[in-house]
C-alpha positions in Angstrom: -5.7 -13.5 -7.2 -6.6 -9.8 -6.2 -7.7 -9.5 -2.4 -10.7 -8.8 -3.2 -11.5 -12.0 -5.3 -10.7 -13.7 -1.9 -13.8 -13.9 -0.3 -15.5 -15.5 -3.1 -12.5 -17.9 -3.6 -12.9 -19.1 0.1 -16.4 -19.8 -0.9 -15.7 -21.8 -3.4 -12.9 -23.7 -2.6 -10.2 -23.4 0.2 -6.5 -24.0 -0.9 -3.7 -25.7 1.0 -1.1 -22.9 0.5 -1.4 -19.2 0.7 1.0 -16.7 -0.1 0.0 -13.5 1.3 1.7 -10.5 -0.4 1.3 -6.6 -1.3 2.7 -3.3 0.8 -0.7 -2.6 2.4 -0.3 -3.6 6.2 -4.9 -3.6 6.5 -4.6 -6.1 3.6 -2.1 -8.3 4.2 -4.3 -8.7 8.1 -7.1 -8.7 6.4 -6.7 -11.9 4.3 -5.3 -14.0 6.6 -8.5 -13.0 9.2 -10.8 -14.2 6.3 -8.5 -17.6 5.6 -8.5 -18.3 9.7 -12.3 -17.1 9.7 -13.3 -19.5 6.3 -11.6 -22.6 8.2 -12.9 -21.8 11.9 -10.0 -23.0 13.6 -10.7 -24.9 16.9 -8.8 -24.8 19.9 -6.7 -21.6 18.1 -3.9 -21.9 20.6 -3.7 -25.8 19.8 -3.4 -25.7 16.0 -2.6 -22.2 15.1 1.4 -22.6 14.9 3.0 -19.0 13.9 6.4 -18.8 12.7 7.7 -14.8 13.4 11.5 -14.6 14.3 14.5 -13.8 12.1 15.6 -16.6 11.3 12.7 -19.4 10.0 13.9 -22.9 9.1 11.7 -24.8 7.2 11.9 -28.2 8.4 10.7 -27.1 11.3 7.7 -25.3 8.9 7.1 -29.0 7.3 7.2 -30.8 10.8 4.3 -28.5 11.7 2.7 -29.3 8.4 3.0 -32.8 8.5 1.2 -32.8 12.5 -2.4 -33.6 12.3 -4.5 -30.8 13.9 -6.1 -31.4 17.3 -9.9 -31.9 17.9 -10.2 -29.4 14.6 -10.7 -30.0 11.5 -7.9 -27.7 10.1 -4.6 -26.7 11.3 -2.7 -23.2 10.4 0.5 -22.9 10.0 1.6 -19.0 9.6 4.9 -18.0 8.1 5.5 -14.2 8.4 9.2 -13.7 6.3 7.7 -10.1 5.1 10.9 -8.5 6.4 14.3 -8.7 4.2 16.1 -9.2 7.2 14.7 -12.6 8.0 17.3 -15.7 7.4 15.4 -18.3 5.3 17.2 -21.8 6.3 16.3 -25.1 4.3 13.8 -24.0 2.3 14.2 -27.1 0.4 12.1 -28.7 2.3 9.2 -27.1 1.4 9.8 -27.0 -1.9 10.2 -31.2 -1.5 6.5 -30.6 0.7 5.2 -29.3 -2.2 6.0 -31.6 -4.8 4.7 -34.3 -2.2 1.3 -33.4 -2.7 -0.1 -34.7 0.5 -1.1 -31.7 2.2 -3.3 -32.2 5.6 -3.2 -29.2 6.8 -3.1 -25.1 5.7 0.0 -23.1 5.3 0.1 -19.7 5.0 3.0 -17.6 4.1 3.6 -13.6 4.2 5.6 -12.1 2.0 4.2 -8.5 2.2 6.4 -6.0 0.0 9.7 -8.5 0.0 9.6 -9.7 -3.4 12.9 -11.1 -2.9 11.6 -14.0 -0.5 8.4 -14.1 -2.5 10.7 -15.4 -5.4 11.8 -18.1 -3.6 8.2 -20.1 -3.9 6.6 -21.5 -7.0 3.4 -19.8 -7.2 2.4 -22.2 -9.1 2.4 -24.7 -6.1 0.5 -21.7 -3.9 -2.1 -19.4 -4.4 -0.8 -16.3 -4.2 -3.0 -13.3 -2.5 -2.1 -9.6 -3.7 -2.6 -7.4 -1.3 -1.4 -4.3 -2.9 -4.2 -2.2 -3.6 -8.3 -2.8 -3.9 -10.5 -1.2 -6.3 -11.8 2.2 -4.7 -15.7 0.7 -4.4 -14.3 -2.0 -2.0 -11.7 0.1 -0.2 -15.0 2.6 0.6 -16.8 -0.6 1.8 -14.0 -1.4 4.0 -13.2 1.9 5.3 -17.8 1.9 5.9 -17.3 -1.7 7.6 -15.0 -0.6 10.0 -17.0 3.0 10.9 -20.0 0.5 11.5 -18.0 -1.0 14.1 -17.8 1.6 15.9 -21.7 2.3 15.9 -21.2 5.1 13.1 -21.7 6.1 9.2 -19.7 7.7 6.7 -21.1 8.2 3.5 -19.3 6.7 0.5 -18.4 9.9 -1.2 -16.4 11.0 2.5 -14.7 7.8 2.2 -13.2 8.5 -0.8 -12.1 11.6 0.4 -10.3 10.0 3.1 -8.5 7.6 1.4 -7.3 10.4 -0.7 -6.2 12.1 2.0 -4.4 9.1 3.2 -2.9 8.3 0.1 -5.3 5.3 -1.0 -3.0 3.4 1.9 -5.8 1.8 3.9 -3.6 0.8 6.9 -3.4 4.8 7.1 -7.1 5.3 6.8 -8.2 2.8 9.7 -6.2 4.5 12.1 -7.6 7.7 11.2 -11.2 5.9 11.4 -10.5 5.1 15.2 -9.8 9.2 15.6 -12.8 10.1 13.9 -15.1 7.6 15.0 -14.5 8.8 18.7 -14.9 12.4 17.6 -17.9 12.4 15.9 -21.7 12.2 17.3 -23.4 9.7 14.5 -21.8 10.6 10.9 -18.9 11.3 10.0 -19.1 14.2 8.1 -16.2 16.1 5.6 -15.8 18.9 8.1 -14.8 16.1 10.5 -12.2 14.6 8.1 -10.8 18.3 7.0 -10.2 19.2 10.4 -8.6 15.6 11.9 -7.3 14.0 9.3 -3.6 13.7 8.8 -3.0 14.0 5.3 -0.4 11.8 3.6 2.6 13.6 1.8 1.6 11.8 -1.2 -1.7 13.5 -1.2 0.2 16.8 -0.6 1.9 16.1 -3.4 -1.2 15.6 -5.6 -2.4 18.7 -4.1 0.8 20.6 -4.5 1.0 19.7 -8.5 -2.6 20.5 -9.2 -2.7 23.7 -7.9 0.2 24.2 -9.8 -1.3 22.5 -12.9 -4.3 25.0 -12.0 -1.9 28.3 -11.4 -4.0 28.7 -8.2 -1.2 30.6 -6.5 -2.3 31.3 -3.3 -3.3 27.3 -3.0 -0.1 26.2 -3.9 1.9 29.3 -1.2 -0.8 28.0 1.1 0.4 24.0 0.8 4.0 24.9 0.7 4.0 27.3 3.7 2.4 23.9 5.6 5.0 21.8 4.6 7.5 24.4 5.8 6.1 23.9 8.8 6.7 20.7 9.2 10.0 19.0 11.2 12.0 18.5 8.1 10.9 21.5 6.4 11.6 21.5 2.7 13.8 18.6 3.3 13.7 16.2 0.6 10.6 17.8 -0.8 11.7 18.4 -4.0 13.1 14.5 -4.4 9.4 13.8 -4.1 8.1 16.7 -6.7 11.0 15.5 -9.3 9.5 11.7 -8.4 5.6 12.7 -9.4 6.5 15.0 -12.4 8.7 11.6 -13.6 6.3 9.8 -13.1 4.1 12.4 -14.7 5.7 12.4 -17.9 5.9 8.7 -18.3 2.7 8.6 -18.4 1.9 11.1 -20.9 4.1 9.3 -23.5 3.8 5.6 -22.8 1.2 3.8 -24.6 0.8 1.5 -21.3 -2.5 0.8 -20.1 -2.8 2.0 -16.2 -1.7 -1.5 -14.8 1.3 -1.9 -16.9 2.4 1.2 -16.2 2.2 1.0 -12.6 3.7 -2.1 -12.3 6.6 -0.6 -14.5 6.9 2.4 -12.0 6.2 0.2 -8.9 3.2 2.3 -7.8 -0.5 2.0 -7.0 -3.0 1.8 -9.8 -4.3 4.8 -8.0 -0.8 6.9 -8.1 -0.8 6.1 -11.8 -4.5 7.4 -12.4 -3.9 10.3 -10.3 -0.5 11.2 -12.7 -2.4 10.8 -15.5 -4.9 13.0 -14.8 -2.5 16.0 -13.6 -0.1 14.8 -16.2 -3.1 16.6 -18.3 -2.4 19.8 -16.8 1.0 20.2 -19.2 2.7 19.6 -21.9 5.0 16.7 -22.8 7.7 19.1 -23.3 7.0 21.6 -20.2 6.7 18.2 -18.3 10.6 17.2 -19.7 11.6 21.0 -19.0 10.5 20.3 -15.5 12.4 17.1 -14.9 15.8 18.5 -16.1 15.4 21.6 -14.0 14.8 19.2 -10.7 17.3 17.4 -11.8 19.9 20.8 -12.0 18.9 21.4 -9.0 19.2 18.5 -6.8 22.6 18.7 -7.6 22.3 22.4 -6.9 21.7 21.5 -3.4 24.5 18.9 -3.2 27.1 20.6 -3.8 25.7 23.1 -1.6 25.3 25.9 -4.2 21.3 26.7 -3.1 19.1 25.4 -0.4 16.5 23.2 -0.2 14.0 26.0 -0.2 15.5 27.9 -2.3 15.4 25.1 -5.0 11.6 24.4 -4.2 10.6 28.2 -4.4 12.6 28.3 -7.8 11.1 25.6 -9.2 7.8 26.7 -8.8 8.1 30.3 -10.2 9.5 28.3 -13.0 5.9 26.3 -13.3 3.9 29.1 -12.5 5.6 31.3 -15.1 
């Protein structure tokens, strides 16, 4: 199920397995605070067993399992294996758990972007959570929620317009919530997010190409002279132009709905919306001209025959023109 069918799931009917899994960090918190929240754990230090380290064996994960919680009626045990470095030992014993059928208490594992240890469970014996991405309506409610906290507002429309700035990666916009909520009187208003907000490179990017798409020249000198600015400089900048204007011309030839194709490019439904629409900008063909000239010179700067700014500044004459 999506993470935001969760709520109402919980409502309806609590599981005995949980796989937690997506690349958004808020998510992937979020969910399991509603699963611990849904159950109301007693005595949290007493039947709230975590599993964390590098290596995770999972007889020890079934012994848990298989202890009755204490003065509660539920028990949680939490397996976090989202990193691709963590050993998985005797996982065969879950997968014998499983077939057992007599679950007392809740397991909940976190898989986060590893897909390789989220292939090692039958999701058919857990419910698996995606935590990748939320429709924009209930990433604005979240993004409100959390201003709220703080004894703030932010109107819906600014909300979008900081998770576009961020991306659409929630994890990045609650951080810069906490920086805005302590600068702002009451609201948080759009001059408050222009000035504070640090925008994601992927929204520069977005930025970058539609100017482009536009031929608003002094926009797009004005976005590249920031990212000159920047520690790296040009460095690897035009890796990540080449990877939109791929992505870009995918798009404008497949006959994929928006899901399909996102999945095939392993991006956010949002990335894929946002290519489409600037994908509109050009033509199939100029969109091809531009991905062979990236690709020229990438290897251009590889072999040391032009520069990373060099290569950037040519390729955007060459748009421009």
């Amino acid at each position: 199920m999506k993470f935001e069918e969760l709520k109402r799931s919980l409502n309806s009917k609590i599981e005995w397995n949980y796989v937690l899994s997506g690349k958004d960090v808020f998510l992937l918190d979020k969910a399991y605070s509603l699963i611990l929240d849904k159950l109301d754990v007693q005595f949290r230090e007493l039947n709230e067993i975590k599993f964390n380290d590098l290596e995770v064996d999972f007889n020890n994960v079934v012994s848990a399992l298989m202890t009755p919680a204490l003065m509660s009626k539920y028990k949680i045990v939490y397996v976090d294996i989202s990193s691709k470095h963590i050993k998985l030992k005797n996982i065969d014993a879950l997968k014998k758990y499983f077939e057992e059928d007599n679950f007392e208490n809740v397991l909940i594992i976190k898989t986060g972007s590893c897909n390789e240890n989220l292939k090692q469970f039958d999701t058919h014996k857990i419910c698996q959570v995606d935590c990748d991405e939320v429709r924009a309506e209930i990433a604005v409610k979240l993004i409100q929620s959390e201003v709220a906290k703080a004894g703030k507002s932010i109107t819906m429309q600014n909300a979008q317009i900081l998770l576009q700035y961020c991306g659409f990666d929630i994890m990045m916009a609650m951080n810069e919530v906490g920086k805005l909520t302590n600068y702002s009187v009451d609201e948080i208003t759009k001059d408050d997010i222009e000035i504070l907000t640090n925008k994601s490179f992927e929204y520069k990017i977005y930025d970058l190409t539609e100017s482009l798409g536009k031929k608003n020249v002094n926009k797009v000198y004005e976005i590249l002279n920031d990212l000159k600015q920047k520690k790296n400089g040009y460095q690897g900048l035009l890796a990540l132009i080449y990877s939109h204007f791929r992505r870009m011309l995918h798009l404008s030839i497949t006959k994929d709905n928006i899901v399909d194709a996102a999945n095939y490019l392993d991006i956010k439904e949002y990335a894929a919306k946002k290519c489409l629409e600037q994908a509109k900008y050009f033509k199939p063909k100029k969109l091809k001209e531009i991905n062979d000239l990236c690709i020229s010179l990438e290897y251009q700067i590889k072999t040391s025959q032009i520069t990373p700014i060099n290569a950037v500044d040519m390729l955007v004459l060459n748009i421009l023109s």
